[in-house]
C-alpha positions in Angstrom: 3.7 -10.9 16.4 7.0 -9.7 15.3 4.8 -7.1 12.2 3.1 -6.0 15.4 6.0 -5.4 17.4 7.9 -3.8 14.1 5.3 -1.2 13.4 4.5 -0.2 17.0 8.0 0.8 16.9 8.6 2.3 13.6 5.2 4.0 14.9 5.9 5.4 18.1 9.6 5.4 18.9 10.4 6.8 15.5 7.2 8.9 14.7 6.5 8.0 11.5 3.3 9.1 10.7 2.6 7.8 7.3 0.9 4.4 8.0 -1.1 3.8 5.1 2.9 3.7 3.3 3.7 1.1 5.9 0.8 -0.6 4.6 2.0 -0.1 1.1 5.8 -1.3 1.7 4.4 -4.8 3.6 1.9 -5.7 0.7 4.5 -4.9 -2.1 6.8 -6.6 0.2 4.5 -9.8 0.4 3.6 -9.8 -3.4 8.0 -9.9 -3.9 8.0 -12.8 -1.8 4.9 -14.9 -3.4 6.7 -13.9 -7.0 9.8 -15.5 -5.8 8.0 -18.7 -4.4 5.9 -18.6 -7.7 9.1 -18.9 -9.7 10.6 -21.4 -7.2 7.5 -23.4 -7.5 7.0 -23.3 -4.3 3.7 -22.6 -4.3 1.0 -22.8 -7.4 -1.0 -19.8 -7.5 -3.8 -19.5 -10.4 -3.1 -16.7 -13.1 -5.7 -13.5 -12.2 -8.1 -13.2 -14.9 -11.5 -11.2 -15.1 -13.6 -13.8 -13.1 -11.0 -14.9 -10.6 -11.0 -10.6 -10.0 -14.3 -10.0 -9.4 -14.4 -13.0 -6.3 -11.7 -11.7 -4.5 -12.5 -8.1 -5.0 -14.5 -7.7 -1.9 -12.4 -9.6 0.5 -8.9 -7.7 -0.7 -10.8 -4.6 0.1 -12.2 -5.5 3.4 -8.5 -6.9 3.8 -7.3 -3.7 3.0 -9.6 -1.2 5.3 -8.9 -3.8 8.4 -4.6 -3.6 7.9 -4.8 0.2 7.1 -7.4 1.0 10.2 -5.3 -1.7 12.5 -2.2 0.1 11.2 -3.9 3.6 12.2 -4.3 2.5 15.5 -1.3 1.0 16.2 0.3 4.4 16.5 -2.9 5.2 18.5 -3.1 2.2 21.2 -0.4 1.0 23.2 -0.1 -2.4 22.5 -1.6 -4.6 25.3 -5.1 -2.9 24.0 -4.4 -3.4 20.5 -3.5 -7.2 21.0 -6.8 -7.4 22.9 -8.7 -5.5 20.7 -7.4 -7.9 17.5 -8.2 -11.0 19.2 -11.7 -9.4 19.9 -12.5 -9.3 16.2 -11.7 -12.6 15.9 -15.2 -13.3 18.0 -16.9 -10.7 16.3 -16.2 -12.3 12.7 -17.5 -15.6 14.1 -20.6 -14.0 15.6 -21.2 -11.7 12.2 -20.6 -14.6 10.1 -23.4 -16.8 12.3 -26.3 -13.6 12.3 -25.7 -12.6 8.3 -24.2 -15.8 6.7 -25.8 -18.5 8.8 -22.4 -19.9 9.0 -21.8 -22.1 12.1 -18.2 -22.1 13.4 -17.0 -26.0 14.1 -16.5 -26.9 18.0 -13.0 -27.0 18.0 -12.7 -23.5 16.3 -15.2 -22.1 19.1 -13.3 -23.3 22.3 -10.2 -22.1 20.6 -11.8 -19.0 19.9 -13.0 -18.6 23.7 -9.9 -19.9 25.1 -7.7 -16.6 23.0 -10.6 -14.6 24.4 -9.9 -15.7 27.9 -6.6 -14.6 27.8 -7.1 -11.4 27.7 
């Protein structure tokens, strides 16, 4: 909530129109911090190589097109829409996954699912 909150104003109050860079800063931002935890061993995080790559190709770049469009219309949507609109897509992920991956949600994910919805 608080990236949400941060953006919307670095966004709006400040018009700074370069969100793709905002984009940029919090993923370089978030790779710093995994290093760090890496070399803490904090965390245990496989080494990339050519196979690991190729699996999480698709999902970084869907990854990528949903923070850089949700970023894009941050600036656009005040931000009781664009809270609503994100919690949305949380229902539409479960209902796309079911139609094209035959992948059924568990019950407990569902009513949480439609509870978030009914608080909009």
């Amino acid at each position: 909530m608080a990236v949400i909150f941060t953006n919307k104003a670095i966004m709006t109050q400040y018009n700074f129109p370069f969100f793709d860079f905002l984009a940029a800063v919090q993923f370089l931002s978030t790779s710093f911090v995994l290093t760090v935890l890496i070399l803490m061993k904090k965390v245990d995080i496989p080494y990339l190589n050519a196979t690991i790559a190729l699996e999480i190709f698709p999902v970084s770049m869907m990854f990528l097109g949903n923070v850089i469009c949700g970023l894009g219309s941050t600036k656009s949507l005040n931000l009781p829409m664009f809270t609503a609109l994100r919690r949305f897509s949380i229902m539409m992920t479960m209902i796309a996954e079911l139609c094209f991956l035959n992948n059924r949600p568990s019950y407990s994910i569902s009513k949480h699912c439609i509870y978030f919805c009914d608080t909009l």
